[in-house]
N, C-alpha and C positions, 0 to 999 in steps of 0.2 A: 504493500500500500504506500501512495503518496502521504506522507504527513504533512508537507512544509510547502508553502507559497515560497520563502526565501530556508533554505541552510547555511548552518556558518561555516566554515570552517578552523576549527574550536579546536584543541586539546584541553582536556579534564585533568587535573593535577589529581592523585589519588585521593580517595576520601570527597571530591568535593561532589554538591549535588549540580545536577543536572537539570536546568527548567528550560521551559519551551513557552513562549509568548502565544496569546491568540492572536490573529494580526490586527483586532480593535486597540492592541496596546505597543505606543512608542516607542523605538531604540532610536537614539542617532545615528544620522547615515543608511539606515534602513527601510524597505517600506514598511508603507502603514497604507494599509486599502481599506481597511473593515470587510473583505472579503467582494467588493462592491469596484465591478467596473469604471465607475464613475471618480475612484480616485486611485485608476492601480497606478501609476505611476509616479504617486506620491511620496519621497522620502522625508523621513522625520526630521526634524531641524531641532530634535530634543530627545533629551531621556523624559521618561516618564519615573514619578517618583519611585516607584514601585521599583525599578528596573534599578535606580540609583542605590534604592536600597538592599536588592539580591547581591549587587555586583558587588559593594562594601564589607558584605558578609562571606563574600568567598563561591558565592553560586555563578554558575556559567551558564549563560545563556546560549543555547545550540541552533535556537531558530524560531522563527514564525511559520505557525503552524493555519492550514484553510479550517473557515471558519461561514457559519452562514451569512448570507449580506445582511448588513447592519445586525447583525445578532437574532432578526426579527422573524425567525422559520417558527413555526407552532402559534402565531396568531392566528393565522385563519386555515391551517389544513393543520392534521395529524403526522403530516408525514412528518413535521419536526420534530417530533418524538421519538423515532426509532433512533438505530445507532448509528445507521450510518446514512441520515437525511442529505437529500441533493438541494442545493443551494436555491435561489426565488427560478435563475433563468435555468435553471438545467447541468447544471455546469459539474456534478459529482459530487461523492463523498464532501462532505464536509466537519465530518466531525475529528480534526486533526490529533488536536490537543487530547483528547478523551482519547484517543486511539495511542497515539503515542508512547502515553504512560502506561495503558494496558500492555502495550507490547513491549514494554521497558526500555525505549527510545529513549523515555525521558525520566527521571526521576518525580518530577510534579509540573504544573501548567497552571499558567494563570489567563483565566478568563472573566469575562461580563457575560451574567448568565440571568440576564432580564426576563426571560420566558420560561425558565425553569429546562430549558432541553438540555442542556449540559449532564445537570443532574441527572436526567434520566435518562442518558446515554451513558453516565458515568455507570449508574448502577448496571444496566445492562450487558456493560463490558467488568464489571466485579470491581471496580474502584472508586472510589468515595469523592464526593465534592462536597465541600465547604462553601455556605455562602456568610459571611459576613455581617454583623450588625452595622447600618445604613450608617456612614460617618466613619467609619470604622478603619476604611484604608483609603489613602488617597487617591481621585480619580487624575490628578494630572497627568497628559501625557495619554490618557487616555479619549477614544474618538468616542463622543459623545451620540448615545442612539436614545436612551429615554433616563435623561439625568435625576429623577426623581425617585428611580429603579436603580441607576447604573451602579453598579458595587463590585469590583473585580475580587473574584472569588480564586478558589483552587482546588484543580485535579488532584488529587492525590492518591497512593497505596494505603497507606491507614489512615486513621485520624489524628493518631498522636505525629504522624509524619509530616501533617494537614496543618495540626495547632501550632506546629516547631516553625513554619514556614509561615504562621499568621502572624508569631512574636515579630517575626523581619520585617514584614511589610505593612504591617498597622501604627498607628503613631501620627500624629497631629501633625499637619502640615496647610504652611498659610498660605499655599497659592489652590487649594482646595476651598472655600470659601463655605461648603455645606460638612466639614468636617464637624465632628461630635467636640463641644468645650471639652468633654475628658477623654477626648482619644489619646491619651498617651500611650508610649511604648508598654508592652505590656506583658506582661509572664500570664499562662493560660496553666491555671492547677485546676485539676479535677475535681467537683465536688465528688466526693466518693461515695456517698450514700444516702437511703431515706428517699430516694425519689419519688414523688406523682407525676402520674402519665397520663395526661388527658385524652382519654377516646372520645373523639367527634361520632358520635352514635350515630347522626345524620347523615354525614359524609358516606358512611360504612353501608349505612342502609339503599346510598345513590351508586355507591361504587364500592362491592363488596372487592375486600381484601383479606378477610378475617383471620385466615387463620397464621399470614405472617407476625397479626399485630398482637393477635390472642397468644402467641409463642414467645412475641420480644415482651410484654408486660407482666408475662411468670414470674420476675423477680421482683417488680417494683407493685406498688402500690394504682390498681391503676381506676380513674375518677372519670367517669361518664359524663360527656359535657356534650354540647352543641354549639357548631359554627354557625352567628346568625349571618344573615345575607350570604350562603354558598350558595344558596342558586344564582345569584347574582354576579357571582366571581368575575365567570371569563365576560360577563359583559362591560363589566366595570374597566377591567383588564384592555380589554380592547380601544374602548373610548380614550383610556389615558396614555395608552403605548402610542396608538397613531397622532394622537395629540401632540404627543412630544417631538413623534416618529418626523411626522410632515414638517413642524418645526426648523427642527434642526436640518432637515434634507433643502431648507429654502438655500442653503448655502453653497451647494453644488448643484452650479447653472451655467460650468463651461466657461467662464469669465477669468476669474485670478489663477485655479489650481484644474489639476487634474481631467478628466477624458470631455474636448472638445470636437461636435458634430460638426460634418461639411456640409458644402452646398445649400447653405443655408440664406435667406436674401435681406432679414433683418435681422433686431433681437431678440425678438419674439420667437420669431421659428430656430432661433439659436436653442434658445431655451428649452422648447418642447422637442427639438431632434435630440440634442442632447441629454435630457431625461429619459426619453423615448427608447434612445438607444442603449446607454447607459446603467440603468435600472431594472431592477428584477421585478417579476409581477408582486410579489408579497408585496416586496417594498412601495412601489405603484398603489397597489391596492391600500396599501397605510396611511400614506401620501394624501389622496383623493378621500379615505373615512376623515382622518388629521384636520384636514381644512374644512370638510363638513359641521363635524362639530364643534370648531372653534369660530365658526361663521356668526355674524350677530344674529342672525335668524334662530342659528340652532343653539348656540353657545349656553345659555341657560338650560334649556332642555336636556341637553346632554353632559356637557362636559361637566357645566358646575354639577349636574346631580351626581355625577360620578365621584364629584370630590368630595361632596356630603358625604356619600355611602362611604366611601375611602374612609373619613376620619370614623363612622358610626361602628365599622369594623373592627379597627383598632379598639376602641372604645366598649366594644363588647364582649372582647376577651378575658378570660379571668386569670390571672397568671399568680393570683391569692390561692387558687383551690389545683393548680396544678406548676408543676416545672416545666416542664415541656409537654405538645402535644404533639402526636404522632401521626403519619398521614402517610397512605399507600403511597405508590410512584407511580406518576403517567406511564402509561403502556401505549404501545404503537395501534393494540387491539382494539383499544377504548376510544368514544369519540374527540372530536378536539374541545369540546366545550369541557366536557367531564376531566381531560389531560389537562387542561389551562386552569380550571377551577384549583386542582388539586397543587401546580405549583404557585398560585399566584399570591396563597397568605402572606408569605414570609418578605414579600418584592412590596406589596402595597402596604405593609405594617416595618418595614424597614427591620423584623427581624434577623437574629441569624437563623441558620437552620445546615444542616448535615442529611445528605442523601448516603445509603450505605446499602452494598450490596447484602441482603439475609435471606436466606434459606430458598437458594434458585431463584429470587426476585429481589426485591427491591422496597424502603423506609425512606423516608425523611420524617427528620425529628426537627422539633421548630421550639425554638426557646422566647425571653422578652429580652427587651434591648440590653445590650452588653452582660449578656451571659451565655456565652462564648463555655465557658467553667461549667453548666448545667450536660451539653452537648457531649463536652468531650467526659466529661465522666461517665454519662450513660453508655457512651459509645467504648469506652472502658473497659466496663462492669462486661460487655456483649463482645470483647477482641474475637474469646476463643469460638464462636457462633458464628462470626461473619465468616460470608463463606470464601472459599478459597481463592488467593491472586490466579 
């Protein structure tokens, strides 16, 4: 398999770890495409913080690995779910980084995993991704697809492999501007015991998984809850992805950077050859919802109510009567609304959360903000259970 848009040509000093970049995140001198024709021939004129701070610690970086355009595969079809989803135009495999590490390419991967398909390509290849509490690492440096979500996370072999690699790259930084006041650098210890484990009764009853989750809560404590507004999820999801999505995509139009269309006779049709050409249907299809609902016609109707719901969500969580709650994994099987609902708590609530492969399938476990410490000790207590690399 292809894993790399770019490879380096690197030597590994012994002992040192090995990561691999999504191509949404910057090296200098490097490209940086987001996976997306419209800026392949883009090189980076920066480190990203992230990157400053792997190389400080002794990690090598091997390459930029393909990735879907703007990260945005599993909005609107299911294929983004599977393991090895083809990008918006058709273009192949895209799941680099996740493949990678599976095949021991790489030691760990750092991606933006806004839609949750990372994670559920991670588990489906037996290796764990880490998402991050929102604030928690910095984005600079990285290409921005829906900055309200955007959280560069990590592939990893375990989780204590996952958390060792979270101390590196988490830590307050001022040219992030949505970073958390107390992100500082951080030692991640386990809590070791006494856990609640919230089962969403409701989720379970929409989308049976039972009996991974009725085997991982044998040891803990575990507290029957309900997620209010999940039928709601992937609609809420949708509305605020492409909102962002269209947003930020107004900045590639063939003018300052990256892939410019011919034959064109003014600006206009500069503009639409150029997206036209340049852009994958997801992406397009993002684009076109984006500007719908930010439209003043629609703008109330949709987007703000989405951001109601957004806060109403958070807000109805009980993180008093449980530590973490637990949640099957999108499967390629299942529809895309049911796959999008199921990753999008942890993205719209700015938690972290841990996807892990158990017993021939697939968990995510989702904590409250900055407890990081909840995750990795449950995921701990379950080393010798996960199933095999």
């Amino acid at each position: 398999m292809d894993y790399f848009i770019s490879k380096y040509d690197t030597k590994t000093a012994e002992g040192a770890k090995r990561c691999v970049l999504e191509d949404s995140i910057m090296q200098k001198g490097h490209p940086a495409s987001a996976g997306s024709k419209i800026i392949e021939n883009f090189v980076s004129p920066l480190d990203a913080t992230v990157v400053t701070k792997l190389e400080a610690a002794g990690v090598v970086i091997t390459g930029k690995t393909k990735m879907d355009e703007f990260g945005a595969a599993g909005l609107f079809s299911g294929s983004g779910f599977s393991s090895g989803a083809v990008s918006a135009d058709g273009a192949g495999d895209t799941s680099g980084a996740v493949s990678a590490v599976a095949d021991g390419i790489a030691d760990f991967a750092l991606c933006n995993d806004y839609t949750g398909t990372v994670g559920c390509r991670a588990a489906a290849r037996s290796v764990c991704y880490i998402h991050p509490t929102y604030g928690t690492v910095s984005r600079y440096g990285l290409i921005h697809a829906v900055p309200s979500m955007d959280q560069i996370g990590i592939v990893c072999k375990t989780p204590e492999d996952g958390f060792r690699i979270l101390e590196i790259i988490s830590g307050r930084d001022p040219n992030d501007g949505a970073m958390l006041d107390a992100a500082e650098q951080q030692t991640y210890k386990p809590q070791e015991s006494g856990f609640r484990v919230g089962v969403p009764v409701n989720v379970l009853s929409r989308v049976p998984d039972t009996a991974a989750i009725t085997d991982f809560t044998k040891g803990h404590s575990a507290v029957e809850t309900e997620l209010r507004y999940f039928d709601v999820f992937p609609q809420v999801m949708q509305i605020l992805c492409c909102a962002e999505l269209s947003s930020n995509l107004t900045r590639y139009d063939g003018i300052k950077f990256g892939y410019r269309a011919g034959g064109y006779r003014d600006l206009r049709e500069l503009y639409t050859k150029t997206r036209t050409e340049a852009l994958g249907k997801e992406v397009k299809l993002a684009s076109i919802i984006g500007a719908m609902v930010l439209s003043q016609e629609k703008y109330s109707r949709y987007y703000d109510k989405a951001m109601r719901i957004r806060r109403l969500i958070a807000e109805s969580l009980e993180f008093d009567r449980y530590d973490a709650i637990i949640m099957p994994v999108a499967d390629p099987a299942r529809n895309m609304a049911d796959n999008l609902a199921l990753s999008s708590l942890a993205r719209l609530c700015g938690l972290p959360a841990i996807t892990i492969p158990y017993r021939g399938g697939g968990i995510t476990l989702i904590a409250d903000r900055q407890r990081e410490d909840v995750l990795l000790g449950l995921t701990k207590c379950e080393t010798d259970t996960i199933s095999e690399r």
